[in-house]
C-alpha positions as CSV (number, residue, x, y, z in Angstrom):
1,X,0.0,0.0,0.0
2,X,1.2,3.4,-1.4
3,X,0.8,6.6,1.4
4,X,-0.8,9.4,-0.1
5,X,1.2,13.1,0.9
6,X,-1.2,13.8,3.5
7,X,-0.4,10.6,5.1
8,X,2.9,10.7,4.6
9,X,3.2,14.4,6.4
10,X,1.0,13.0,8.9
11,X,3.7,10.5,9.7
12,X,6.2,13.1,9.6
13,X,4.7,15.0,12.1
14,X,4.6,11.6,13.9
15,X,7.8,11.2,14.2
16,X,8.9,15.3,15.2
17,X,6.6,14.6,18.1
18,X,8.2,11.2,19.3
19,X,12.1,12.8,18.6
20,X,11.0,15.5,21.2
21,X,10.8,12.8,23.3
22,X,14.7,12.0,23.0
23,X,16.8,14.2,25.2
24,X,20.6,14.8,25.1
25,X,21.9,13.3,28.5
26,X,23.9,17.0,28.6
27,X,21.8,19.1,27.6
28,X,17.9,19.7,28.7
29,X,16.6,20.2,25.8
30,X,15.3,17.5,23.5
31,X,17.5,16.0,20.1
32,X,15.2,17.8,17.4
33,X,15.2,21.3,19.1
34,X,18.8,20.7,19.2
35,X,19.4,20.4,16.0
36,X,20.7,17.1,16.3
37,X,18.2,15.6,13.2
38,X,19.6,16.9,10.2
39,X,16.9,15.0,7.5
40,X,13.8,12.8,7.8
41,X,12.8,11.1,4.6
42,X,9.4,8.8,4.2
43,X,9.1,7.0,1.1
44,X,5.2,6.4,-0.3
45,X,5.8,2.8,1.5
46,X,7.0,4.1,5.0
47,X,10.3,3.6,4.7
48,X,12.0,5.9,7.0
49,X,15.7,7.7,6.1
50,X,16.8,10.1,9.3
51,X,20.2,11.5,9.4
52,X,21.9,12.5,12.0
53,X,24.4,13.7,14.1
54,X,25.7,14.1,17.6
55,X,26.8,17.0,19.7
56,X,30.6,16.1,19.8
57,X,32.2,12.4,17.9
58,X,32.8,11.2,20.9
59,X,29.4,12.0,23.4
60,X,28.9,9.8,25.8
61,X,26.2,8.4,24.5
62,X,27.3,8.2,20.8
63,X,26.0,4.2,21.2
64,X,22.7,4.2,22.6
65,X,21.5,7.6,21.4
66,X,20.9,6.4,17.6
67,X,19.3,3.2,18.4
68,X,17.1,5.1,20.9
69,X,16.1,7.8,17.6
70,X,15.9,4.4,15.3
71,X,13.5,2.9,17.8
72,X,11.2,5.4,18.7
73,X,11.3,6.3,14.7
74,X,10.1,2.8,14.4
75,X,6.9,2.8,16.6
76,X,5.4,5.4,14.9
77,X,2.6,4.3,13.4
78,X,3.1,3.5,9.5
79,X,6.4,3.5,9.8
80,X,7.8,-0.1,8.3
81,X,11.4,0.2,8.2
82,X,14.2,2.9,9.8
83,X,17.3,3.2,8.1
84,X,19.6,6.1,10.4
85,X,22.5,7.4,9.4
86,X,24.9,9.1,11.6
87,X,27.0,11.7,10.2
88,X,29.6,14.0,11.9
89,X,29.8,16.8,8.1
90,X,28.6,19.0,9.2
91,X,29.6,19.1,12.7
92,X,27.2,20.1,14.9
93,X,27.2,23.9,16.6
94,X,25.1,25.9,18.8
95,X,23.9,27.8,16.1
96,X,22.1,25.1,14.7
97,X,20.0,24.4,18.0
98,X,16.0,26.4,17.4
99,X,15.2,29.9,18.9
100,X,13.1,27.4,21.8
101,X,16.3,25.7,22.5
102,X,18.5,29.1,22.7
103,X,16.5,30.4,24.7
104,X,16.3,27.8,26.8
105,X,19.8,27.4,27.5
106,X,19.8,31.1,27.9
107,X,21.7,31.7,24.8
108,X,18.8,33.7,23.7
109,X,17.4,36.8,25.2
């Protein structure tokens, strides 16, 4: 079964709302504020493609943090397959985190 582009967005918004649900064990603020989610592709069939990245190569968490995104990417409903890339080009900075996160962390005023 083919998703139409309503469903498919529907999905998408799915999955933003259970990535907010991911936190950096650093930082209080959640891995898609952050900035740490560069892409999210769903293909007609669910298929899901996430890239992403962490705050520094060598986070403490640079293990358990993907498979946590890959699994809670993966019970979204109409999702049938996660494939998760992790990538450190480009590296992550503050400047990529949203005006919510900034502010926040107080980095925003």
């Amino acid at each position: 079964m083919n998703y139409t582009d309503d469903q498919i967005s529907e999905i998408g918004e799915k999955i933003i709302v259970a990535l907010k649900t991911i936190y950096d064990p650093e930082i209080p603020v959640d891995i898609y504020e952050l900035g740490l989610i560069y892409d999210v592709q769903i293909s007609e069939i669910g298929e899901v493609k996430t890239i992403m990245t962490l705050t520094t190569p060598n986070c403490p968490v640079a293990e358990s943090l993907p498979q946590e995104v890959k699994e809670k990417i993966a019970e979204v409903d109409g999702v049938k397959e996660v494939d998760l890339e992790l990538t450190f080009e480009p590296s992550w900075n503050k400047d990529m985190m949203s005006e919510e996160a900034k502010f926040e962390l107080g980095i925003l005023f």
